[in-house]
N, C-alpha and C positions, 0 to 999 in steps of 0.2 A: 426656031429660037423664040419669035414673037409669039407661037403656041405656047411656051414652056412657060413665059412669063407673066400667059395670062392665065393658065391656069395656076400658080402659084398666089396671084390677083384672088381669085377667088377663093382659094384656099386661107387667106388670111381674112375674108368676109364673110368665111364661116357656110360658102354656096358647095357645094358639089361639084365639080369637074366633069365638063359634058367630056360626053364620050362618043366617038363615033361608033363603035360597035352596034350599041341598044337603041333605038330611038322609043326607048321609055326614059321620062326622067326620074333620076335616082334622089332618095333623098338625102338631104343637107345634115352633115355629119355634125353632129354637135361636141365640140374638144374643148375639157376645163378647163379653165385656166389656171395654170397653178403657181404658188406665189412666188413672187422675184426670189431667186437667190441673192442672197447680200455677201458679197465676199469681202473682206478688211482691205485698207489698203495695207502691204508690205510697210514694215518700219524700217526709217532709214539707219543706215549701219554708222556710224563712227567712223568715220577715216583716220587713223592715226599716219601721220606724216612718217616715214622711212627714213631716217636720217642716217646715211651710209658714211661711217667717217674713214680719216685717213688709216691703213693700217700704222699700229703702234713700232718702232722702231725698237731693237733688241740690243741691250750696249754689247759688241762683242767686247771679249776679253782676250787680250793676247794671250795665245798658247806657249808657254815658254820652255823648253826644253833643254833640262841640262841639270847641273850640278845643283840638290838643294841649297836651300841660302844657309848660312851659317846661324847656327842656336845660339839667342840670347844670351848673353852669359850676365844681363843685369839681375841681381839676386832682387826675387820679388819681396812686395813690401809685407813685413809682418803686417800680422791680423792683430788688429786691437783689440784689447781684452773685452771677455765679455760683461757686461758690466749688469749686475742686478738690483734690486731694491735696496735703496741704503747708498747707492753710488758706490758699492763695492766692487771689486772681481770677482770674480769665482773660486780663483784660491783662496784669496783675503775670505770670503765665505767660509771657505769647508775650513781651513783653519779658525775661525771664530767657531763654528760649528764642533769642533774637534775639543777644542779650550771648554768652550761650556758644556759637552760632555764631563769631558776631565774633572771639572768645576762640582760639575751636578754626582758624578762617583764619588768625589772627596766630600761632601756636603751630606751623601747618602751615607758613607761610612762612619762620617763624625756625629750623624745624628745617631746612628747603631751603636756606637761606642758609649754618648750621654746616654742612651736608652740602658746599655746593659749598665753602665755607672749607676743611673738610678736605679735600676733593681737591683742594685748589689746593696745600693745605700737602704733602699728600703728593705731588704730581707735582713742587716745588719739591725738596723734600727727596730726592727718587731720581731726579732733573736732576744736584743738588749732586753725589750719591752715586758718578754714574754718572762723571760729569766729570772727577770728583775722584782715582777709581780706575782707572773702565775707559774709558770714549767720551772725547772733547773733539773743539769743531770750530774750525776758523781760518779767517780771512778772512787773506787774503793782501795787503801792502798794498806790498811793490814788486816791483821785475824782477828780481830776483838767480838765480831759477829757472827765467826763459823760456827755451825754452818749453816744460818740461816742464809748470812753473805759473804762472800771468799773474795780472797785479792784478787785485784783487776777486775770486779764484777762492774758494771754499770747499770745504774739505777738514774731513773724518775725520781724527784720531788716535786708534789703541788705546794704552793705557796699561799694560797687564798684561807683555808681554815685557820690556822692559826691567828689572821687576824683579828678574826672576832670570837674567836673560842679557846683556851688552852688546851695544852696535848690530855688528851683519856691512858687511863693505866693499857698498857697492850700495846700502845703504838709504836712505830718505830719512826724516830724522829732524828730529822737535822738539826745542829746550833752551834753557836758558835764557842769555839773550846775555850775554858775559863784562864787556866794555862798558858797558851800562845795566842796570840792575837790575830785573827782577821783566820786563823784556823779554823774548819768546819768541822765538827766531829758528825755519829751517827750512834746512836744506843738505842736501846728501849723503854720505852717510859715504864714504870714499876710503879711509884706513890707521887699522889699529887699533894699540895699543900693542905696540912691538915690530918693527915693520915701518919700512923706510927707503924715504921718499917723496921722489923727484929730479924737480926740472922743466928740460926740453931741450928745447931750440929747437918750442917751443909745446906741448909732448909732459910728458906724468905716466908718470913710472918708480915701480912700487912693485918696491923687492926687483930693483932692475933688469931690470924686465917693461915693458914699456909698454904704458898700459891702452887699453883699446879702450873709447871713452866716445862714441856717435850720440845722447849726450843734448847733447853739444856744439855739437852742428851744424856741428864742423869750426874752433868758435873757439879761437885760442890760448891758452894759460895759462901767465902770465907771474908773474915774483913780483911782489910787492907790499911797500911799506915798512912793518915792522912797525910795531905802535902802542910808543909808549915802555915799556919794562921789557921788553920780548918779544925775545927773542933767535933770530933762526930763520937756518941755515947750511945752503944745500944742498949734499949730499946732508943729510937731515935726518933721525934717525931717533927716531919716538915715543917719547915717555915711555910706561909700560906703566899701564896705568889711566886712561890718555887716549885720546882718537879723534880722527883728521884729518879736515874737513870742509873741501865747500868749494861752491857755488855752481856750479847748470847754464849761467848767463850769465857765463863766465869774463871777460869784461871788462868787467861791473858787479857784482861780489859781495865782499864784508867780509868776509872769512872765515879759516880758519885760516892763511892766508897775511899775516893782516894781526894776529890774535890772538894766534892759536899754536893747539896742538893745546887739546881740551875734551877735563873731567876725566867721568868713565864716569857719576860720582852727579849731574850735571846737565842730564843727556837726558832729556824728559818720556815722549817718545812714538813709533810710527814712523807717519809717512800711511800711509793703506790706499785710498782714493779720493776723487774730489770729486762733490760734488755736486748743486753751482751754479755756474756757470750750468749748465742743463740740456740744453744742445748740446755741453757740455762731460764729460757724467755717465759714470763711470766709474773703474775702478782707475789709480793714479797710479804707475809702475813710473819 
């Protein structure tokens, strides 16, 4: 034992360990030293206390066994209205909702009503306008014209030339009949003022010409007995400011043969065409 721990003596002195075997001695081993290990110390852990409590207590509930208990019979309590913006209900709503619909249809319709009112007013009004100044249309109601123009024909009149020009020999002109009052008549213009119109053996002299008229269809034109106060002498020559007129149906027409010459400010209009019937549509020359 005391051998073991002297040679472990020597062993930490860096000597060789005799040995009984060799009596040579052996040489001293030389052992690096090598550097400390440094280990950490362990960190200490947190002990958190255990705190074991009582367990918790479970309320039981009697189990009760047997006839259920009898149903309520207190009637539950209404629900209050639902009340929205305004502090209304919901009905009081949909009926206000309902009303200003209603409101808002009757307000749409009476505006559609004034709307068609004014277009009626204003297509009345530029009818009037039109009539008045420049269009007008005539229904034709006897034969003094055939057959340039026949009963029940309908014609155009412009209104605008007359005002600044009087009617040309050739035209076919409106005015008002000398006759009956607020009556429109329709003839052809023949002589203007100024001009001297003779009638021979079925024949129209102006200015001693004799006119060339295939609106005639070859009828003659004869005089006629004036109406009383009308003084008429052929050869006859116009008053100037007046117009001779006289009917395409020379031996059915009332006209200045029977009147006398019309004064220039009683001419409405001149035909431009008809335009019913519509087998009949067209300019009226």
């Amino acid at each position: 034992m005391k051998e073991r721990q002297r040679k472990r003596a020597h062993l930490k002195e860096g000597e060789a360990p005799e040995t009984s075997k060799s009596p040579v001695a052996a040489k001293p081993t030389i052992i690096e030293s090598l550097p400390p290990i440094i280990v950490d110390k362990p960190k200490k852990v947190r002990e958190l206390p255990l705190v074991v409590g009582e367990p918790r207590k479970l309320s039981s509930l009697p189990l009760v066994i047997g006839e259920p208990p009898a149903a309520d019979e207190t009637p539950l309590p209404e629900k209050p209205p639902i009340v929205i913006e305004g502090g209304t209900s919901a009905s009081e709503r949909k009926k206000r909702l309902r009303s200003q619909r209603r409101a808002a249809r009757k307000r749409g319709l009476l505006r559609e009503a004034l709307e068609i009112l004014v277009i009626i007013a204003i297509a009345i009004a530029l009818t009037v306008l039109v009539r008045t100044f420049v269009l007008d249309t005539y229904e034709i109601p006897t034969g003094s014209m055939e057959p340039t123009i026949e009963v029940n024909d309908r014609i155009f009149a412009e209104k605008i030339s007359y005002r600044f020009s009087a009617p040309s020999p050739g035209d076919i002109v409106t005015f008002y009949d000398p006759v009956i009052p607020n009556r429109v008549l329709i003839k052809r213009c023949i002589a203007v003022g100024g001009q001297t119109i003779n009638l021979v053996d079925g024949k129209v002299l102006v200015d001693g010409v004799v006119l060339d008229e295939p609106y005639t269809h070859g009828k003659a034109t004869k005089e006629l007995l004036p109406m009383d106060g009308v003084q008429i002498k052929y050869p006859y020559r116009v008053p100037d400011g007046t117009v001779w007129v006289m009917g395409d149906n020379r031996i059915n027409s009332a006209d200045s043969r029977f009147f006398g010459p019309v004064p220039e400010e009683e001419f409405i209009g001149k035909a431009l065409f008809r335009f019913l019937p519509l087998s009949r549509f067209g300019t009226i020359e």
